[in-house]
C-alpha positions as CSV (number, residue, x, y, z in Angstrom):
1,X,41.0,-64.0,5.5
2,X,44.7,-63.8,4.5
3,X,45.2,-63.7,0.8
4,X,47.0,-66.9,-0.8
5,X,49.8,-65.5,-2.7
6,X,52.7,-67.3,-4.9
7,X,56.1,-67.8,-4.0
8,X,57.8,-64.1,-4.6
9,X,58.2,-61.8,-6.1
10,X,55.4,-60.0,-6.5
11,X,53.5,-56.8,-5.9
12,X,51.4,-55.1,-2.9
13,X,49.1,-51.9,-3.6
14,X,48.4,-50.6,0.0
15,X,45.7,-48.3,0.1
16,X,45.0,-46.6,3.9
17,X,42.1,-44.5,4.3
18,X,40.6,-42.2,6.3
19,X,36.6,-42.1,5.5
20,X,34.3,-39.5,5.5
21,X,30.8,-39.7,7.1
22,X,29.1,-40.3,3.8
23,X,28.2,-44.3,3.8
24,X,25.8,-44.4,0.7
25,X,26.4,-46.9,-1.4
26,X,30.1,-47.6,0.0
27,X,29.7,-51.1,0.4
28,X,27.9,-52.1,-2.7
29,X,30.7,-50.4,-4.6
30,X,33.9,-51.8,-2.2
31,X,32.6,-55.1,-3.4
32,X,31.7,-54.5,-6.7
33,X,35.8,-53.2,-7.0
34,X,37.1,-56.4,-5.0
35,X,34.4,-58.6,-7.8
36,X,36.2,-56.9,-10.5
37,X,39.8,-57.1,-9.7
38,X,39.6,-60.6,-9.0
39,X,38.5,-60.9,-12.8
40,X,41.4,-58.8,-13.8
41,X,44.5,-60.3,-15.5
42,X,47.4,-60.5,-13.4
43,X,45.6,-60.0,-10.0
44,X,46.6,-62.1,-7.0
45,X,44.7,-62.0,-4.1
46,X,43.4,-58.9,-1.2
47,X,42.9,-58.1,2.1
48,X,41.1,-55.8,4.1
49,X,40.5,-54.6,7.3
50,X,39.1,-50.9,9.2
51,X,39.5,-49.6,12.3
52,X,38.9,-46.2,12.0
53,X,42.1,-46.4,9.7
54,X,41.2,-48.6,6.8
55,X,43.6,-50.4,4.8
56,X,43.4,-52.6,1.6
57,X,46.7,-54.7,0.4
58,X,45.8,-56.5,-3.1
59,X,48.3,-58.7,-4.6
60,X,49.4,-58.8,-8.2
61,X,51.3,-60.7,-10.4
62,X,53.4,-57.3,-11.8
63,X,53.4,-54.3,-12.4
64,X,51.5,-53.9,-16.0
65,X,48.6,-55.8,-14.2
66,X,48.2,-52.5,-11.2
67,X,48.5,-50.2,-14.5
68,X,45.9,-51.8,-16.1
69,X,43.3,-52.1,-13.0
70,X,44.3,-48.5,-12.2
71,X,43.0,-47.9,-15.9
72,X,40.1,-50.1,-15.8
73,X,37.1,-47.9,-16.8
74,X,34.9,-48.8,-14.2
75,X,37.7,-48.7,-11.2
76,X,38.4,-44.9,-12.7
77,X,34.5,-43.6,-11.8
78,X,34.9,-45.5,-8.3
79,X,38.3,-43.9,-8.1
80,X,36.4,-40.2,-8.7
81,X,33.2,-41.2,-6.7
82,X,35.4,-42.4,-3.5
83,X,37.4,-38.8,-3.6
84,X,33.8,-36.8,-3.6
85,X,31.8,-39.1,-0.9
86,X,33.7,-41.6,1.2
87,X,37.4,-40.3,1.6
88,X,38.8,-37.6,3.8
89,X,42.0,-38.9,3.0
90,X,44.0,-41.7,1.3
91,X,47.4,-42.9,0.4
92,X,48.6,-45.4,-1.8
93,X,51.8,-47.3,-2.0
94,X,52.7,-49.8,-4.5
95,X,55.9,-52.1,-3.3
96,X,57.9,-55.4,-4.6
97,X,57.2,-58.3,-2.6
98,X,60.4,-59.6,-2.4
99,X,60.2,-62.3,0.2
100,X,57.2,-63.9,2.5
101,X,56.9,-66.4,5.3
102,X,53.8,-67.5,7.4
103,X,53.0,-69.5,9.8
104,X,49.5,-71.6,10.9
105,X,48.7,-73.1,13.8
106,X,47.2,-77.0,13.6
């Protein structure tokens, strides 16, 4: 589902990963992180998809709101957990939304 975001600007935390064999418990905690960023102050909307390559955009109002999810308690022990089970690899970027279009078909 595409994410319904206000008019701009505001901000997109990418996160692309590469995943490790290790599955336990992945998806109970993916969604118990999506659960509690939407309850976060300031947070706008996500998306999601994997392909091999996976890749998580979640929309926020500014940038105080990402400081304060990346400080969130229980996002920090996912945070660790995800680096010693489920990622090989990962990158984030954070970046200004400075303009958006779209487009839907009838």
């Amino acid at each position: 589902m595409i994410a319904e975001t206000p008019k701009p600007p505001y901000y997109a935390v990418i996160f692309t990963t590469l995943r490790t064999e290790n599955n336990e418990g992945y998806k109970d905690m993916s969604d118990r992180m999506v659960e509690l960023a939407r309850k976060q102050e300031g947070f706008l909307g996500i998306e999601s998809a994997r392909d091999g390559l996976g890749i998580t955009v979640s929309y926020w109002q500014d940038l105080d709101a990402i400081k304060s999810w990346k400080h969130n308690l229980e996002h920090t022990a996912a945070r660790e957990e995800g680096r010693k089970k489920w990622y090989a690899e990962y990158k984030l970027r954070i970046a200004k939304v400075d303009h958006d279009y779209d487009f839907a078909r009838d």
